[in-house]
C-alpha positions in Angstrom: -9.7 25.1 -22.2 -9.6 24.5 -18.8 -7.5 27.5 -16.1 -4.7 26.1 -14.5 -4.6 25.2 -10.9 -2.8 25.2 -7.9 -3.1 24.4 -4.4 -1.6 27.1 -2.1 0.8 26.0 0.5 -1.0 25.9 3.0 -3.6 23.7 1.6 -0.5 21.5 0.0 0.3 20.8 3.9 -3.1 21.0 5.4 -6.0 19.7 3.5 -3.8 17.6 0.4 -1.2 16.2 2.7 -4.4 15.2 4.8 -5.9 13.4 1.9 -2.6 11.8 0.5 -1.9 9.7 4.0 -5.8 8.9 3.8 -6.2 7.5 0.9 -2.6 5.2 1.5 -3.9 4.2 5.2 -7.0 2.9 3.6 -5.6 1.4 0.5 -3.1 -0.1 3.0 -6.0 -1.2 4.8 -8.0 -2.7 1.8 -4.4 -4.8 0.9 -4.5 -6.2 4.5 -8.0 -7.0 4.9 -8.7 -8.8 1.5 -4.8 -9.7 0.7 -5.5 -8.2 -2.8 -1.9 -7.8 -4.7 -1.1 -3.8 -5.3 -2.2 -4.4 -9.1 -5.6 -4.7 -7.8 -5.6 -1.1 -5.6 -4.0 0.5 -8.8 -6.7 -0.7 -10.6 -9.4 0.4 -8.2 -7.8 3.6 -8.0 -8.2 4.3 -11.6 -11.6 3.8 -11.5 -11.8 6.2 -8.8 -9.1 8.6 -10.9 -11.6 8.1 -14.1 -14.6 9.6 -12.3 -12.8 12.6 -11.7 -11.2 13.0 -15.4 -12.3 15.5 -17.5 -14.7 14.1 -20.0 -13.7 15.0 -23.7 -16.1 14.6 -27.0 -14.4 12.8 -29.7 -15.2 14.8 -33.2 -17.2 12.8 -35.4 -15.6 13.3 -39.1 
């Protein structure tokens, strides 16, 4: 089982909040430069989330 995690505050306004208003200026960006509709981002985003997703073994009955 995985331990629980938080970020402290100060990463929650420093390093997150930094990464939060990246990732929507460049997805922002993306949308304005190829006119892709937001169902497109959200897509690519998953793919992005999926990498980072805990991989789990299905048991094999």
């Amino acid at each position: 089982m995985n331990k629980p995690y938080s970020f402290s505050n100060h990463q929650m306004n420093g390093i997150v909040e930094n990464t939060y208003v990246n990732i929507i200026k460049e997805c922002e960006n993306l949308k304005k430069n190829t006119n892709c509709p937001n169902e497109q981002v959200v897509a690519l985003l998953s793919v992005i989330a999926s990498n980072f997703a805990t991989k789990t073994e299905k048991n094999k009955n």
